[in-house]
C-alpha positions in Angstrom: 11.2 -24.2 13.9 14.6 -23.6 13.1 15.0 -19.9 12.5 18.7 -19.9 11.2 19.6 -19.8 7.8 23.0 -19.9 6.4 23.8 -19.2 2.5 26.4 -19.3 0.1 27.3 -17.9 -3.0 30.0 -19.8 -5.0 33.4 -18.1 -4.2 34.7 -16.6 -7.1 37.6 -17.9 -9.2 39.7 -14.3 -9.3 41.5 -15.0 -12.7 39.5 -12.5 -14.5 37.4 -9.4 -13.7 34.0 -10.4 -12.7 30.8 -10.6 -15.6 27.3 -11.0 -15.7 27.2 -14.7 -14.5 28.8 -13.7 -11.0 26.7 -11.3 -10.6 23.2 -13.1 -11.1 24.6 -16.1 -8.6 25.2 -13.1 -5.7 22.2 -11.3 -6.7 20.1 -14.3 -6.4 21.7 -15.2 -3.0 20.6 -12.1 -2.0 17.4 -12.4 -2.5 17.0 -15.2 -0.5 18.9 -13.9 2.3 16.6 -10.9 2.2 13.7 -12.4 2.4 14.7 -14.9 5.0 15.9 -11.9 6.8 12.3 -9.9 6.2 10.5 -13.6 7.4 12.4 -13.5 10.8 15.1 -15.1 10.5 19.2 -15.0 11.7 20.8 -15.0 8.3 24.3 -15.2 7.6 25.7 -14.9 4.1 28.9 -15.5 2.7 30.2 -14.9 -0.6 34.3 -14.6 -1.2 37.3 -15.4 -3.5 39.1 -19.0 -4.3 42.4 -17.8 -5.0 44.7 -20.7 -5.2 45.6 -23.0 -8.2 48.1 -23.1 -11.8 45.4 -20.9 -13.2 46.0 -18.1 -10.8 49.6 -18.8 -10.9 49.8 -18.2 -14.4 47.6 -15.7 -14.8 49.8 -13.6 -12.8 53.3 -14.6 -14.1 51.4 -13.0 -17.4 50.7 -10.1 -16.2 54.6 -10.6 -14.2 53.0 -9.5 -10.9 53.7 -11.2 -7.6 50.8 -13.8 -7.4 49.3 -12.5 -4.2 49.6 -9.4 -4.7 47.4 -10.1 -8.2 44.7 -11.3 -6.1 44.6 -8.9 -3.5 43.5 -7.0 -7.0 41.6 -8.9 -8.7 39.5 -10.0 -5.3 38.8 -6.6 -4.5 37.2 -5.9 -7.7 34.7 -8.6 -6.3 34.8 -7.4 -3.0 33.8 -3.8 -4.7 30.9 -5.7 -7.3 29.3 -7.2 -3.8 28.4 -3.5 -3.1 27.8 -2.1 -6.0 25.4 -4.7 -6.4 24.1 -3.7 -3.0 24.4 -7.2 -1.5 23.8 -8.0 2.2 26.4 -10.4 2.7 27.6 -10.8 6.4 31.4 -12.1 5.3 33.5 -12.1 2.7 36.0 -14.8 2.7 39.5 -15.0 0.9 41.4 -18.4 0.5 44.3 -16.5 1.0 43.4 -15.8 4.4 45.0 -17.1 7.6 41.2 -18.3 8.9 41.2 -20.4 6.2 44.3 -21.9 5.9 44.1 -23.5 9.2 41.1 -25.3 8.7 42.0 -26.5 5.5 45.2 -28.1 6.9 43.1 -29.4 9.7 40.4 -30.6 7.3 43.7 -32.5 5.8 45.0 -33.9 8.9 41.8 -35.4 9.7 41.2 -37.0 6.1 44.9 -38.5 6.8 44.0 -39.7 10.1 40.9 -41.1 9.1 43.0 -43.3 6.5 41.0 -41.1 3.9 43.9 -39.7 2.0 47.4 -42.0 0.7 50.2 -41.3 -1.7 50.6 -42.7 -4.7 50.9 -41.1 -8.7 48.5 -39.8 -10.6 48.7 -40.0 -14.5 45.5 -38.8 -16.2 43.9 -35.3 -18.4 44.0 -32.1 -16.2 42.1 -28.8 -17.5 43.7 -25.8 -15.5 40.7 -23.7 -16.8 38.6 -25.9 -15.0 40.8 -27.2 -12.1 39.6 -30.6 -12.7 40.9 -34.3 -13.2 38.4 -35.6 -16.6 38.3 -39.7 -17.3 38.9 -40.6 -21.0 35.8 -40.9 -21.6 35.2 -37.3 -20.7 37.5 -35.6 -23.5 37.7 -35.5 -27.0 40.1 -34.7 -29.5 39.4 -31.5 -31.8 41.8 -29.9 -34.1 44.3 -32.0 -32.3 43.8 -30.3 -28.8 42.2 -32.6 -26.2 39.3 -31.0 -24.8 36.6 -31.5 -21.9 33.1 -32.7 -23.8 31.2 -30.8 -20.9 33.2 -27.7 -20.2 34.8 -27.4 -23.7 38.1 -26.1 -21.8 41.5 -27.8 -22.9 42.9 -30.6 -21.0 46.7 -31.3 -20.2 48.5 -34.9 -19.3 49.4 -34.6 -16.4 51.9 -37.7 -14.5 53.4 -37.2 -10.9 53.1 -37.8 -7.7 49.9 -37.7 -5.6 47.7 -37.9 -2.4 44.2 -39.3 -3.4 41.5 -39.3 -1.6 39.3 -42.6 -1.0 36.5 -41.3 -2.8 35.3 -44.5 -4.1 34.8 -45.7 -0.6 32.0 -42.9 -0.7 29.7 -44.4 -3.7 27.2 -46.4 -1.8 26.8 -43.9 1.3 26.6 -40.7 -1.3 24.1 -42.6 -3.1 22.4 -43.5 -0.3 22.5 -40.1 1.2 20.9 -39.0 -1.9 18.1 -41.6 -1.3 17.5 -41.1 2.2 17.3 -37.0 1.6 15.8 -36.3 -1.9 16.0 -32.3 -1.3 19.9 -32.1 -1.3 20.4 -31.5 -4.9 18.3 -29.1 -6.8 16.8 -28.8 -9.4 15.5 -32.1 -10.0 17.1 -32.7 -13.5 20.7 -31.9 -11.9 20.2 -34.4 -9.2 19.2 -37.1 -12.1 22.8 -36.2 -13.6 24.5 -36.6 -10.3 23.0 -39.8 -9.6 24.1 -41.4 -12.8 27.7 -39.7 -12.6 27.9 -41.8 -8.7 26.3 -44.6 -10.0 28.9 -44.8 -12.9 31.4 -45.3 -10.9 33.6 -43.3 -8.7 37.3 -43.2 -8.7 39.4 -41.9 -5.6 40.0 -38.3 -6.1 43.5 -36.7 -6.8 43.8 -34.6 -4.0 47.2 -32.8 -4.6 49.7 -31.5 -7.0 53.6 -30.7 -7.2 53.8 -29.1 -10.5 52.8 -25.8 -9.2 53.6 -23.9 -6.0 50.4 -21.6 -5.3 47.9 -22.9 -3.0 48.2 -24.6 0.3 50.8 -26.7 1.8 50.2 -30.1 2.4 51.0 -30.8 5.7 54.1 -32.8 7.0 55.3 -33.2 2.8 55.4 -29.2 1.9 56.7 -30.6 -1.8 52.3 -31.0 -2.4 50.2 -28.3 -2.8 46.3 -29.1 -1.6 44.2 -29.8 -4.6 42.0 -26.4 -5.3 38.8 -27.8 -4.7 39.6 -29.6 -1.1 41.0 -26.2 -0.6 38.2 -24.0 -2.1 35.0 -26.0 -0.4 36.4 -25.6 2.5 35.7 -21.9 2.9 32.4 -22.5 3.9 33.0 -23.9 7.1 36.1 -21.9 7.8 34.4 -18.6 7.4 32.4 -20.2 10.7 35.7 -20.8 12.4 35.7 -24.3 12.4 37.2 -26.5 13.5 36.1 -24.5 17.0 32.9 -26.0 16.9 32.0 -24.7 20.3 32.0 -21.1 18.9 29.1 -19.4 18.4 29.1 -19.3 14.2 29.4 -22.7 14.1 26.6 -23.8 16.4 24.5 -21.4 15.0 24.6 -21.8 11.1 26.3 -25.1 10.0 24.8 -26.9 8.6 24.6 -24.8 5.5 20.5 -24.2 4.5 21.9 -24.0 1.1 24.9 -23.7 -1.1 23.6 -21.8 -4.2 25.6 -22.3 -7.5 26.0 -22.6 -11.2 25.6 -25.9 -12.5 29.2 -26.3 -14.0 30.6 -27.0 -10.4 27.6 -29.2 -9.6 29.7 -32.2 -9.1 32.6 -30.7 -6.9 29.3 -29.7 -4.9 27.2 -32.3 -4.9 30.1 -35.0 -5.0 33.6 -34.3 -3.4 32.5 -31.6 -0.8 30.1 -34.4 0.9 32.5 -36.7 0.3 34.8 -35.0 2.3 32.3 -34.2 4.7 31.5 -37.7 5.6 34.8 -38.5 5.9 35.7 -35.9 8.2 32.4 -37.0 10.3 30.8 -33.3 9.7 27.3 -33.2 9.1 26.4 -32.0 6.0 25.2 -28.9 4.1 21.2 -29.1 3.7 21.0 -28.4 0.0 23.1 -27.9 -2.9 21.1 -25.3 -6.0 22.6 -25.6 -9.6 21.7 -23.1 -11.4 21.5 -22.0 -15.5 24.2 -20.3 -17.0 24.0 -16.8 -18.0 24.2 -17.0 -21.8 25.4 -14.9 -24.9 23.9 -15.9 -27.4 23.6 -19.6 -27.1 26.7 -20.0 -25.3 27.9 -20.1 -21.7 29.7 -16.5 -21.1 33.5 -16.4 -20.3 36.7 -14.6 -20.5 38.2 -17.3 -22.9 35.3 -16.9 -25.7 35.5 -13.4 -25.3 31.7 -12.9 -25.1 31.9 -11.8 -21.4 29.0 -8.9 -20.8 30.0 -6.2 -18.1 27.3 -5.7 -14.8 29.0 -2.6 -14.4 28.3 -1.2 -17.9 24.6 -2.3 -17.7 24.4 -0.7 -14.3 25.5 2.3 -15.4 23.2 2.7 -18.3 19.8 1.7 -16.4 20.7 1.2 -13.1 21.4 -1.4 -10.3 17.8 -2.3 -9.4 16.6 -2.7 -12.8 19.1 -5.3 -13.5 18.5 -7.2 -10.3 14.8 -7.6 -11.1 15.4 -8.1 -14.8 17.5 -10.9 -14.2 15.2 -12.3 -11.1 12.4 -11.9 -13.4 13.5 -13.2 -16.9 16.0 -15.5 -16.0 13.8 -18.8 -15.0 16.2 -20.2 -11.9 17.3 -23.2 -12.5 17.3 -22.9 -16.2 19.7 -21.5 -18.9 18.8 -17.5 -19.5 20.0 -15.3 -22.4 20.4 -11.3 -21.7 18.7 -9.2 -24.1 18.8 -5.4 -24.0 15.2 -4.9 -25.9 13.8 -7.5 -23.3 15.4 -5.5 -20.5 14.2 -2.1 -21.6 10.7 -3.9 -22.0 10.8 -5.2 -18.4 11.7 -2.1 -17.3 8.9 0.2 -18.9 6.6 -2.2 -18.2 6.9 -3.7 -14.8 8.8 -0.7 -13.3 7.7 2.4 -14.6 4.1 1.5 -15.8 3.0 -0.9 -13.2 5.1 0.1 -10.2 6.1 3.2 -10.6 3.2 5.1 -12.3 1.1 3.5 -9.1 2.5 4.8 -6.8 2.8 8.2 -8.7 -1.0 7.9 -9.2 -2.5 7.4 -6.0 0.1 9.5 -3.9 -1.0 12.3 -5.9 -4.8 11.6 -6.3 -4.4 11.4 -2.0 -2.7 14.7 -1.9 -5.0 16.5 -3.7 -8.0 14.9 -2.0 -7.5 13.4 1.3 -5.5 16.6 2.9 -2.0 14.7 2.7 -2.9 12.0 5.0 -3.7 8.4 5.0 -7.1 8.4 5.1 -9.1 7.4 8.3 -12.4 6.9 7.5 -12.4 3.7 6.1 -15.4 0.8 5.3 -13.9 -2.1 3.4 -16.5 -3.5 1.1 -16.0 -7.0 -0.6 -14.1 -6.3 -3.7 -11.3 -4.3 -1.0 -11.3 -7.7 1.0 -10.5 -9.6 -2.4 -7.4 -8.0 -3.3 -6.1 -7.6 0.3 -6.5 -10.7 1.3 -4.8 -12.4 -1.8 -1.7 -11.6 0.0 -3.1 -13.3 3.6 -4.5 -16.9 1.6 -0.9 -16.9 0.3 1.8 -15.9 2.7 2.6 -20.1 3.7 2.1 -20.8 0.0 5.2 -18.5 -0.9 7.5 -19.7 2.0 7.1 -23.2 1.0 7.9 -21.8 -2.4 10.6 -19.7 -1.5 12.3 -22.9 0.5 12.1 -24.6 -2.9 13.8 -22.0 -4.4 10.6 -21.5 -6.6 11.5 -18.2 -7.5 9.4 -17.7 -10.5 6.6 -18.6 -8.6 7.2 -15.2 -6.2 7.9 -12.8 -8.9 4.5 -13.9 -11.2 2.6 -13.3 -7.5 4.1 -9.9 -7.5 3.7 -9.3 -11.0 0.1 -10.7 -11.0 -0.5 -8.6 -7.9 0.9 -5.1 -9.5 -2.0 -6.0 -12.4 -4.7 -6.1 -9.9 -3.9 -3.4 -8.0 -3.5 -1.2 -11.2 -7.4 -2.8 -12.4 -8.2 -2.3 -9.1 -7.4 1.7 -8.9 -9.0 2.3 -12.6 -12.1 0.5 -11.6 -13.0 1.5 -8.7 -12.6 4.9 -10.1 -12.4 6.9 -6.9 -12.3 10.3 -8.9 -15.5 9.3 -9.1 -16.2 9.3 -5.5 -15.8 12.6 -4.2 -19.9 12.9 -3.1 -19.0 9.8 -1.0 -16.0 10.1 1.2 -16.0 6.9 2.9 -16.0 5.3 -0.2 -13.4 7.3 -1.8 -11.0 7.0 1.4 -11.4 3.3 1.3 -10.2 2.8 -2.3 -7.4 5.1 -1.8 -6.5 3.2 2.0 -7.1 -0.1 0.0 -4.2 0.8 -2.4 -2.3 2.7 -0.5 -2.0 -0.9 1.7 -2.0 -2.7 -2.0 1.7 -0.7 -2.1 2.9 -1.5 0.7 2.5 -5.1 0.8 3.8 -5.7 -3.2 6.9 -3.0 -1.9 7.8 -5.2 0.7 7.4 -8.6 -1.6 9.9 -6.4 -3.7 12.1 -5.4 -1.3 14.8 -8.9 -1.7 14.9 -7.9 -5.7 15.0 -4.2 -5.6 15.6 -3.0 -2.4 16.8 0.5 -3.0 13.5 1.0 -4.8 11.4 -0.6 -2.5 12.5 1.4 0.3 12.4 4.5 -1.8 8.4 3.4 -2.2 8.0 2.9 1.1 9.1 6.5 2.2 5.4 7.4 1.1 4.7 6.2 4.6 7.7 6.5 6.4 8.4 2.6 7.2 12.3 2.0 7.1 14.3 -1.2 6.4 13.8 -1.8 10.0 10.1 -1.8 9.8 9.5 -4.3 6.9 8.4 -7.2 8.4 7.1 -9.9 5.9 4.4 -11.5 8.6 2.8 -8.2 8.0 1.4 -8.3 4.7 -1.6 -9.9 6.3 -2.4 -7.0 8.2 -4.9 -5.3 6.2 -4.8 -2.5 8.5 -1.1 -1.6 9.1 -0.5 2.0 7.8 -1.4 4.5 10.5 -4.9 5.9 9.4 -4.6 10.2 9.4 -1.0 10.2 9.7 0.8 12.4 7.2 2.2 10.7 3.8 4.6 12.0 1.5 4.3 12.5 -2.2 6.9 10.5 -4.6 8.7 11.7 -7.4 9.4 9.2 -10.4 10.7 5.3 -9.4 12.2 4.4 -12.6 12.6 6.5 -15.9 10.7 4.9 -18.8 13.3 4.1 -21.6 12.4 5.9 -25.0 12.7 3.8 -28.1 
């Protein structure tokens, strides 16, 4: 079994400061580099800045900065959001950088020697907002402004001088690519739209633009700048040092396990990245994820409707962990998810404080005052102990098939569900009640003591500062958590000393 996994955020488009939608991509990579990393496996995770294109250009000639020195700021305000967010990402790459300059002129060269790129002229609608080339049939006219139907972003003629790209040559082998591996685009509705967008009919691909000067060279004719996207996609194999495929990145991690995005750049994903690939004759990535927009109100969020919703500001105000399991939680991946303040402060009273928190609170306490401090040692599981232990054990394969299928709402109901039965658990079993029969009363407090520590380490790839914070009760360290383990039913060191916990979360008054 391969025991690599290799992940990737979308790089961020550094026009702006970052909102609420960049954050729930990263935070959701995260996850799933945690728990691949908790499962066993090498991880590597890369998240980063696309800093090239008109719309950086201008952007900075607004602000009458020098353009890099605009991103250098504006990418370390996402370099800075990657840790407050408390992301585990092994790089950060910039497009800026001198890594990945080289292998996007190398990617180029190769494209040109493989007869994949010519020159010609391109005449057609350009939206700089969206850095993409939109057929007729793809705009409409509103208040006299020509706009994209699916992005709603205004479009510009554009007519000069090009290199394309061959994509049409690409339609049959995508397509059947798609065919022969039916797991490459997810979710299945996405893939559907992809399909239909190939099948439609491609068109080779402008690949470069003179009108500007911000970006890449093209090389040999340094009058072309290298279209954004060719440019962009590229950073996730230059952040692996390629084209030295001997090196050890390289080897290791490509290809990709999975390319997790938002849906609105599904088809310079799904499309013209393995389009390039195939041209180039480099395998490609293993899955490409498009996932819902964060919405306000009932529309996408972004920094030209004004309606952007700082992750900094919510943070602030309830924390960092709250967020990350609110939006884990409420968000259903794959699928459009509004952000409600009531509907946090719900999730967090009742899945946090209540379930989680006032659990652990509970029995820590009831075992200090009764069991001398320590994890208790005399110990007789009876059937109804075996029930809820073992819940976890009948369903450890069951949630990494789900997990590879990016079924996260499948995870965070079994945790959810689990925090239930734990709680029913404790109130039934009433071990108050059972201080004529210590056994008995030592098992039920062992039973949920072990109850904790498995749902703490489920919890650990959403709220991982609070998990390990749950898991000082008995000492274990990030080191320790091993996912394998939540089978055990025996793990925690009977008669060693535990420590008490103060309060997880802070219920929110209303």
């Amino acid at each position: 079994m391969d025991k690599n996994f290799y992940i990737t955020t979308p790089i961020y488009y550094p026009s702006a400061k970052p909102h609420m939608g960049h954050a729930y991509s990263s935070i959701i990579a995260d996850f799933f580099a945690r728990f691949k990393k908790i499962d066993g496996f090498n991880v590597h995770f890369l998240t980063g800045t696309d800093e090239h294109g008109l719309k950086i250009q201008r952007a900075a000639e607004v602000k009458n900065v020098d353009t890099l020195k605009f991103c250098d700021e504006i990418s370390e305000t996402f370099r800075k959001l990657s840790k407050t967010l408390n992301l585990s990402n092994t790089d950060f790459i910039r497009t800026t950088e001198e890594r990945h300059k080289k292998t996007v002129q190398y990617l180029w060269n190769m494209l040109e020697k493989n007869d994949e790129i010519y020159l010609s002229k391109y005449s057609g609608w350009y939206s700089v907002s969206d850095e993409a080339f939109y057929n007729e049939d793809e705009i409409e006219t509103i208040d006299g402004k020509k706009i994209a139907i699916n992005s709603k972003s205004e479009v510009e003629w554009v007519d000069e001088e090009s290199y394309f790209f061959r994509l049409s040559k690409w339609e049959k082998p995508l397509l059947d690519f798609y065919e022969k591996n039916p797991d490459f685009i997810s979710p299945k509705s996405r893939k559907n739209e992809i399909i239909s967008f190939v099948k439609s009919g491609l068109k080779d691909l402008s690949v470069s633009r003179k009108s500007f000067s911000w970006g890449i060279k093209v090389p040999n004719n340094k009058d072309h700048i290298i279209y954004v996207w060719l440019d962009a996609l590229t950073n996730y194999i230059s952040a692996l040092n390629y084209p030295n495929k001997e090196n050890d990145l390289f080897k290791t991690f490509w290809p990709a396990s999975i390319h997790l995005i938002g849906k609105d750049i599904l088809r310079f994903h799904a499309v013209y990245w393995p389009a390039f690939l195939l041209a180039a004759k480099i395998e490609l990535p293993k899955k490409v994820y498009g996932h819902g927009w964060i919405l306000s109100g009932d529309e996408k969020m972004s920094k030209s409707k004004g309606n952007i919703l700082d992750p900094l500001e919510i943070i602030e105000q309830y924390g960092l962990d709250p967020l990350r399991y609110y939006l884990i939680k409420e968000v259903s991946f794959g699928n459009d998810g509004n952000i409600s303040q009531d509907r946090l402060e719900d999730c967090i009273n009742s899945d946090l404080a209540n379930n989680f928190g006032n659990l652990c609170q509970r029995v820590t306490a009831f075992a200090m005052n009764n069991c001398q401090g320590l994890i208790p040692k005399d110990i007789d599981f009876e059937k109804e102990d075996l029930v809820i232990l073992d819940d976890f054990k009948l369903n450890i394969e069951n949630i990494r098939v789900k997990i590879d299928e990016q079924d996260v709402n499948y995870y965070i109901n079994f945790i959810v569900n689990s925090l239930f039965v734990a709680n029913k658990y404790f109130n039934d079993q009433e071990p108050w009640k059972k201080k004529d029969n210590p056994k008995r009363m030592n098992t039920i407090v062992y039973t949920t003591f072990e109850i904790i520590r498995k749902i703490s380490f489920m919890l650990y790839p959403i709220i991982p500062d609070s998990a390990l914070k749950a898991l000082k009760i008995f000492e274990i360290n990030e080191n320790n958590i091993n996912f394998s383990s939540i089978i055990n039913n025996n793990f925690l060191e009977q008669g060693k000393k535990f420590n008490k916990i103060g309060i997880l979360f802070k219920k929110i008054e209303k």
